[in-house]
C-alpha positions in Angstrom: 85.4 88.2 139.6 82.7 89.8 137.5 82.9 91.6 134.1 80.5 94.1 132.4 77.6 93.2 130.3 78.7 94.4 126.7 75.9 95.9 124.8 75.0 93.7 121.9 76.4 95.0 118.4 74.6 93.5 115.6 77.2 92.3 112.5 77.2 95.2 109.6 77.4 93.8 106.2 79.6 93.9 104.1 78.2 96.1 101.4 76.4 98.7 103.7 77.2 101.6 101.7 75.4 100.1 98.5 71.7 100.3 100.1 71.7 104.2 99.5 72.8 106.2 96.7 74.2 108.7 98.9 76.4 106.2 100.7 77.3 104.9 96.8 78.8 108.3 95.5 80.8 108.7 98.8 82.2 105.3 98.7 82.7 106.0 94.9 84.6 109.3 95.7 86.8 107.9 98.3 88.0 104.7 96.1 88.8 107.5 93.5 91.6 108.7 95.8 93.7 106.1 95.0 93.8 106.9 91.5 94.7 110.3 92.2 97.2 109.3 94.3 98.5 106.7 91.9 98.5 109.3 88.9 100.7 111.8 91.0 102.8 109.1 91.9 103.7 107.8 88.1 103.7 112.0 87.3 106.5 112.7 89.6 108.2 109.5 88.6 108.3 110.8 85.2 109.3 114.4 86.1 112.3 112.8 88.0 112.7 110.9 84.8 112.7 114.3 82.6 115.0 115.8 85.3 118.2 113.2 85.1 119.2 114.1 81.8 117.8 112.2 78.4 119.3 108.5 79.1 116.8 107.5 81.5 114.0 109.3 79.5 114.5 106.8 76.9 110.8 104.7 75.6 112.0 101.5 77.8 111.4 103.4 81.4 107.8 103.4 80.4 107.4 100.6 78.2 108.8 98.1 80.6 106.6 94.9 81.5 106.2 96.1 85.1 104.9 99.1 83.8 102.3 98.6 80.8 99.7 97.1 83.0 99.8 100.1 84.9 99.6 102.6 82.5 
């Protein structure tokens, strides 16, 4: 039984996208994404918040432990 040479694929490092600058602002613009997406997240949390009535509005929904770091 015989198998098919593979081609040989040299390794890629790690950090491929720092060498050029247009590389670096793509990279950059794609890791901003998650921000965005985090933002809209915590917004529609709080529009929910807004929506239930003025109990759960109250300072401790944002001011909770879990939450401060991630404000």
């Amino acid at each position: 039984m015989t198998t098919a040479a593979r081609p040989y694929r040299q390794p890629v490092p790690r950090f491929w996208w720092a060498g050029r600058r247009s590389y670096l602002l793509f990279m950059l613009r794609e890791i901003s994404s998650v921000f965005v997406a985090w933002f809209v997240v915590f917004l529609l949390a709080l529009v929910h918040a807004i929506g239930a009535g003025p109990e759960p509005t109250g300072a401790s929904w944002t001011s909770a432990p879990s939450r401060v770091w991630l404000r």
